[in-house]
C-alpha positions in Angstrom: 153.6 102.1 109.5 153.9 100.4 106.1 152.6 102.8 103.4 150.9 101.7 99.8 149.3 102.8 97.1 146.4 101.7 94.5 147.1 102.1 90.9 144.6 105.0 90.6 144.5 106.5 93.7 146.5 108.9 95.9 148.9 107.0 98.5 147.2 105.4 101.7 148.3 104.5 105.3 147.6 101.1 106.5 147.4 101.2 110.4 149.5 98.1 112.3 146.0 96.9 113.5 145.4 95.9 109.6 148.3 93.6 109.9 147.2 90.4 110.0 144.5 91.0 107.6 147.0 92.5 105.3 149.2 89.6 105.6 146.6 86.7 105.3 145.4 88.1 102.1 148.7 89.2 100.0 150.2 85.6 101.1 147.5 83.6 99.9 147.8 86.1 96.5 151.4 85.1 96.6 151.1 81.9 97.2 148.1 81.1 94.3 150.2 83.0 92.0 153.2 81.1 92.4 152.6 77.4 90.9 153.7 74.2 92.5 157.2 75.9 93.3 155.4 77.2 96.7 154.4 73.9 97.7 157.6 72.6 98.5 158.1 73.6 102.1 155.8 74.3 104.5 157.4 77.8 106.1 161.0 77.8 104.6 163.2 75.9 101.8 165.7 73.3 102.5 168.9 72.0 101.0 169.3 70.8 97.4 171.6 68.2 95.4 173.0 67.5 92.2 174.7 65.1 90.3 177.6 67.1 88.2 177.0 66.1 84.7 181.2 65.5 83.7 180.3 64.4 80.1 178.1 67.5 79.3 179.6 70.2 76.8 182.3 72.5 78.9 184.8 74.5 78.1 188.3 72.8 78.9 191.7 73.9 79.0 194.2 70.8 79.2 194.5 67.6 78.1 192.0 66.3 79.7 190.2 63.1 78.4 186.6 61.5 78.8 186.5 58.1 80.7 183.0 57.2 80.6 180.8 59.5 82.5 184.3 60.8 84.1 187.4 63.2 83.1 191.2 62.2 83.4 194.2 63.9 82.8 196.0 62.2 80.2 199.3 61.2 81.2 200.8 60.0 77.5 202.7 61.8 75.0 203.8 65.3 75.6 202.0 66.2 79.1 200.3 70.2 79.3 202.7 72.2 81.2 201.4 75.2 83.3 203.3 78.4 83.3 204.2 78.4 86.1 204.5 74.7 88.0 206.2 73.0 85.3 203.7 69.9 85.5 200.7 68.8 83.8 197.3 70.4 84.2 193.7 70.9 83.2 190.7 72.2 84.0 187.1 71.7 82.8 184.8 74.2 83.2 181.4 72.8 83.8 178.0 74.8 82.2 176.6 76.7 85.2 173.4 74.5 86.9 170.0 76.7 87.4 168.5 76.3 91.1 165.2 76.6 92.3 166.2 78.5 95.4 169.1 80.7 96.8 172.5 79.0 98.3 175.4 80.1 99.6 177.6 76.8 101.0 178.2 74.4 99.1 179.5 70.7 99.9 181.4 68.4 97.4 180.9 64.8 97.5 184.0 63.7 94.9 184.8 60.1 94.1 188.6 60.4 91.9 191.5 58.9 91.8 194.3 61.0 93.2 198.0 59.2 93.1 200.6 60.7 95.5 201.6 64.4 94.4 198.8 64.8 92.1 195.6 67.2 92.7 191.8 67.6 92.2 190.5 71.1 93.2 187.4 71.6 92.9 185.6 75.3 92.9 182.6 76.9 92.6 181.3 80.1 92.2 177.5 81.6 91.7 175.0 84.1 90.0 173.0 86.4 91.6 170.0 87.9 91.2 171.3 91.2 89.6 173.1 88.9 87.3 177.0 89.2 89.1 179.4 86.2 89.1 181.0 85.7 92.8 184.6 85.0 93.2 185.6 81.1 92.8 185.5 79.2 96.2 187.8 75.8 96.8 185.1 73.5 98.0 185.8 70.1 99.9 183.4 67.6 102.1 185.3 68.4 105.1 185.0 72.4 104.4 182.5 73.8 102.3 182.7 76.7 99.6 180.7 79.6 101.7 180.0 82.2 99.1 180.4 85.8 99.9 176.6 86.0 98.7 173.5 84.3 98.1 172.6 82.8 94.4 170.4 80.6 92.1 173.1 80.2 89.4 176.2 77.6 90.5 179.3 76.8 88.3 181.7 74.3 89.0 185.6 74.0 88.2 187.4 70.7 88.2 191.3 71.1 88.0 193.6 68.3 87.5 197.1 68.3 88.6 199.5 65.4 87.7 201.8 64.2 90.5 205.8 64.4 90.5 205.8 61.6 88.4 203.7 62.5 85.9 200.8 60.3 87.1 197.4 61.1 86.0 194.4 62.1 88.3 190.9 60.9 87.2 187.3 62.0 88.3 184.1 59.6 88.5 182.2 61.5 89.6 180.5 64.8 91.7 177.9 64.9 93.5 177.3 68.5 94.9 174.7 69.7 97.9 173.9 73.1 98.8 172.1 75.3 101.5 171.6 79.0 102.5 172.6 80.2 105.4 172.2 83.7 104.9 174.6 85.7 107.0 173.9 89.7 107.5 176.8 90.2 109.0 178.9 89.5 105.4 180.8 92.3 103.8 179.0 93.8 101.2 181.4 97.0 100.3 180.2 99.3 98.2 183.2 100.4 96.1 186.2 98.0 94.6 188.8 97.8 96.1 192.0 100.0 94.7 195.7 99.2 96.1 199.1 100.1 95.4 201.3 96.7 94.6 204.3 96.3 92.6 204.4 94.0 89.5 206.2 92.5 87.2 206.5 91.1 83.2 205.5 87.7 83.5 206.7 87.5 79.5 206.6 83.1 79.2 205.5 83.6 75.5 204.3 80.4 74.1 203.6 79.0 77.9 200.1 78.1 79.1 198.7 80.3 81.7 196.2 78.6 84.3 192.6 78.9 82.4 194.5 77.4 79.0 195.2 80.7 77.4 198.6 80.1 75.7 200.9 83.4 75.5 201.4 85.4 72.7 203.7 88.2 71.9 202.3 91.3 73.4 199.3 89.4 75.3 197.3 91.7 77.4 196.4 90.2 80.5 197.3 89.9 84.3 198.0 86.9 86.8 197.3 87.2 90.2 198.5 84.8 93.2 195.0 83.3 93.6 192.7 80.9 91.7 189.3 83.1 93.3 189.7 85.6 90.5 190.7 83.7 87.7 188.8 84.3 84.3 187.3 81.4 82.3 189.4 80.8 79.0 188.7 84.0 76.7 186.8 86.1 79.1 187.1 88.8 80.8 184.5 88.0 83.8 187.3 88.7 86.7 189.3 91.8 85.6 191.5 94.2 86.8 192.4 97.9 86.0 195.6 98.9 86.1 197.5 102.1 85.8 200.9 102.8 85.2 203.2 106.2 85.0 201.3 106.7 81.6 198.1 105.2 81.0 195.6 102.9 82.4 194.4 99.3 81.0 191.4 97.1 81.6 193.0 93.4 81.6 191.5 90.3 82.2 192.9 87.8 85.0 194.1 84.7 83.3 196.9 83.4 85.4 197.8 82.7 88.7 200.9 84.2 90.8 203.6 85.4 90.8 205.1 83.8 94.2 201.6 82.4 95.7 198.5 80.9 94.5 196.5 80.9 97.8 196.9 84.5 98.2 193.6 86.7 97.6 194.9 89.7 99.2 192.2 91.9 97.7 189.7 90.3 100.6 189.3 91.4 103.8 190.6 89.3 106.5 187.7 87.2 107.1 187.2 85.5 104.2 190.9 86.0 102.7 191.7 82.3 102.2 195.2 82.1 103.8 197.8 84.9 105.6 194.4 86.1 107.0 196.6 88.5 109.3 197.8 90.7 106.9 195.9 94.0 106.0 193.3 93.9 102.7 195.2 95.1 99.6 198.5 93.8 100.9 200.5 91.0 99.5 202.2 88.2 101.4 204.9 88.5 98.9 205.4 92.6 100.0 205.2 91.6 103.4 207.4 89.2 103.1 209.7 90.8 100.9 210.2 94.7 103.2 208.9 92.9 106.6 210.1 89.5 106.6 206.5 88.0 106.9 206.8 84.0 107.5 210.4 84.3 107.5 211.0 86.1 104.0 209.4 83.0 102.7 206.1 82.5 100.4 203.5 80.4 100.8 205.8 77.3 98.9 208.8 78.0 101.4 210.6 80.2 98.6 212.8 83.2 99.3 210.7 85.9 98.0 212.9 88.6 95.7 210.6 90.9 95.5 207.8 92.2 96.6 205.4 91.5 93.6 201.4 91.3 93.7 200.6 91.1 90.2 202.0 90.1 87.1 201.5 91.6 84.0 201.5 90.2 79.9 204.2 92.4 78.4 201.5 94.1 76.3 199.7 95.7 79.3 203.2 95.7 81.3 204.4 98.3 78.3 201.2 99.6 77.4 200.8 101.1 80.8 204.3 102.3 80.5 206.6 100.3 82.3 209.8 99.7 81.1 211.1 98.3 83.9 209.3 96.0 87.5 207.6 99.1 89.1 204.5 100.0 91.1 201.0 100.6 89.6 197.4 101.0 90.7 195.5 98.0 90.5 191.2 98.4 90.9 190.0 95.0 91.1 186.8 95.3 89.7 184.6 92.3 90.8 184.9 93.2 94.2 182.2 95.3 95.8 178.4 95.9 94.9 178.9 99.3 93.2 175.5 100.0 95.8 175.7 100.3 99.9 172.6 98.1 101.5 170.3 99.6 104.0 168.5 97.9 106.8 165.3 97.9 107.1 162.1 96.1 109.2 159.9 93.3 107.6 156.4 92.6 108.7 154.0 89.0 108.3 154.8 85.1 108.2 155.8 83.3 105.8 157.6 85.8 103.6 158.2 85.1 100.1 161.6 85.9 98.6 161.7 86.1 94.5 164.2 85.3 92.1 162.5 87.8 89.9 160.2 91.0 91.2 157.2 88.7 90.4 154.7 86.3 92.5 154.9 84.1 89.8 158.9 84.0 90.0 160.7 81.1 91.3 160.6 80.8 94.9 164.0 81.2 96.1 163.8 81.9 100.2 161.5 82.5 102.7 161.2 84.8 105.7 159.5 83.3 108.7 158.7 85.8 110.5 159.4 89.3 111.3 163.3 90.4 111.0 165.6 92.9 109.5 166.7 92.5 106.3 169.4 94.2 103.7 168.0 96.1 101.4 170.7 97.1 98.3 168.3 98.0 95.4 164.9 98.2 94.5 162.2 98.2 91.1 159.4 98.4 89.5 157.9 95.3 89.4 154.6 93.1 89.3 151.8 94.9 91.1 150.9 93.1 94.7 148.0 94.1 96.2 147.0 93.1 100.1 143.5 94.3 101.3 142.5 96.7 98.6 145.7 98.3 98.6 148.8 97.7 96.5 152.4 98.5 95.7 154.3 97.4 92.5 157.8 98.1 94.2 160.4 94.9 95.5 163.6 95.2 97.0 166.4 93.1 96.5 168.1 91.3 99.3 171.9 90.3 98.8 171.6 87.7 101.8 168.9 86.3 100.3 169.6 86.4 96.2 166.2 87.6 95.9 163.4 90.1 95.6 160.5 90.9 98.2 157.6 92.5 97.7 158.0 96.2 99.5 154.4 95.4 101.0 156.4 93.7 103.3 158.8 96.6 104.2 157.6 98.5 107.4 158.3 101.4 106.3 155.8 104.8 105.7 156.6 105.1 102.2 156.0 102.1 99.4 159.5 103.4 97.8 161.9 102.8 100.3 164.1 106.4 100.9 167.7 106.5 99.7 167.5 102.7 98.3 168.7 103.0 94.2 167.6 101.2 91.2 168.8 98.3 90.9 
């Protein structure tokens, strides 16, 4: 039974005999109030493409250059040495590009110049509709960035890598396509995950960390073995919080290692991007390091001397107090919704998922048909009323990066039990 209620009037059932009429009439209310954006597809929304714009204002870190409508990494005069590789990089961080419905692969279509030993990566990450920032995903043509969630926000990441020699990669251009393909079985945990690693003082004062930062003395950030976390240039968008034998510190990621660079062990297994049979929260370099995991190696094929996870800028490495390489607490705070999700039954065809709790919001999917959908949150929003009755409450789907009408819930009560606010 799907219960709603009228502005001035106590709360009414609506039998499941009334459901067609119920549905005819709050879709063609949805649909009216929603503007040419509805008209797009028939009973559900397809892919979309983009051209990257390269020249567009972005924040870079790197010597990068403009060649036209494309980037290169220059290759004269002094090259732009990471931290950590000893060659020259750069990144360009690209603005973030609005869509007009929810996505959650995405497909690169890259024409560059790549001369042997040098790289182009590559990643993307999106928005949602609560306004959270997804880890960075590597995306190629021949394997696509699958975000861990639906969104109507995408930012892409370009990072050059000169080869042995010193030769310069360039980009043309990007062309980028996207689709949803909305998953319910995706992890969704509720609380970030905490873990128990052992770091180290990555010190390198006067070095350049991976997003551009150069080191200071007593520089408060961390670097962890995996671009998927890494911080834009001056933020603190992926942070950590660690705690040492004295105090805690909030610290923003803005380097990659120590040992790996492909290792997100903060994942779970089936999305962690390599050593996918190791336990979430454990390090290939621990494992390798007390187990002899791959041979005592790291992912480069170095002997691994210890059993380090993070590393930390010798402010935070002192202001925690370490004095020496020890074990500390590490919460990394981007993982996790901070809200469990709740399933519940949808009724009518042609379902219209919201970027905002309005009709009149963007489109950004659509539900078919009847089906069972996540529910994580829910608000106040804009009244919808189907057959004299009405309900001003939408739930947000995380598989969808959207908002749908609780009209459409069936459920007995038009505020769905033991959901939050979002």
């Amino acid at each position: 039974m799907r219960r709603t209620r009228r502005p001035d009037s106590p709360v009414t059932r609506i039998r499941r005999g009334q459901a067609a009429a119920v549905s005819l009439s709050a879709l063609v209310a949805l649909t009216l109030a929603s503007g040419p954006a509805a008209a797009r597809d028939d009973t559900r929304l397809g892919g979309i493409s983009w051209e990257a714009d390269l020249s567009a204002s972005a924040t870079e870190a790197g010597d990068v250059s403009r060649t036209g409508s494309g980037i290169r990494l220059q290759n004269s005069g002094p090259a732009p040495v990471s931290s950590r590789s000893g060659r020259g990089q750069g990144t360009v961080l690209l603005p973030p590009h609005a869509l007009d419905r929810a996505v959650d692969v995405i497909t690169p279509d890259l024409d560059a110049t790549v001369p042997t030993g040098a790289q182009v990566v590559v990643d993307v990450r999106g928005r949602d509709g609560l306004g959270r920032w997804t880890e960075w995903r590597e995306a190629r043509k021949d394997s696509p960035a699958l975000l861990p969630r639906a969104v109507t926000l995408v930012q892409t990441r370009i990072t050059l890598v000169s080869g042995t020699d010193g030769a310069a990669p360039a980009v043309g251009s990007l062309r980028l396509s996207a689709v949803l393909e909305a998953d319910p079985e995706k992890s969704l945990a509720a609380e970030a995950l905490t873990a128990s690693v052992y770091a180290t003082r990555e010190g390198l004062v006067g070095g350049t960390t991976a997003n551009g930062h150069v080191i200071v003395p007593n520089d408060h950030f961390v670097a962890l073995p995996s671009r998927r976390g890494l911080s834009p240039k001056g933020s603190g968008q992926y942070s950590v919080r660690v705690c040492g034998p004295t105090r805690c510190e909030t610290a923003p990621v803005w380097d990659v290692g120590p040992w790996n660079t492909r290792d997100d062990y903060w994942n779970p297994s089936s999305v962690r991007e390599t050593f996918k049979d190791l336990p979430q929260g454990r390090p290939e370099a621990q494992a390798a390091y007390q187990n002899g995991y791959n041979g005592g190696l790291d992912g480069s094929g170095r002997r691994v001397l210890n059993p380090a996870g993070i590393d930390l800028a010798d402010g935070t490495f002192y202001n925690v107090g370490l004095n020496n390489n020890g074990w500390v607490t590490v919460t990394y705070l981007w993982t996790g919704t901070g809200a469990p999700t709740t399933s519940f039954p949808t009724w009518g065809t042609a379902v219209n998922i919201r970027q905002q709790p309005t009709s009149a919001s963007t489109r950004v999917a659509q539900l078919p048909g009847p089906t069972t959908v996540r529910v994580q949150c829910q608000v106040h929003g804009q009244l919808v009323e189907a057959d004299g009755h009405s309900n001003d409450a939408w739930s947000y789907l995380p598989d969808y990066g959207g908002y749908i009408s609780n009209i459409f819930i069936d459920v007995a009560d038009s505020w769905l039990p033991g959901v939050p606010n979002c």
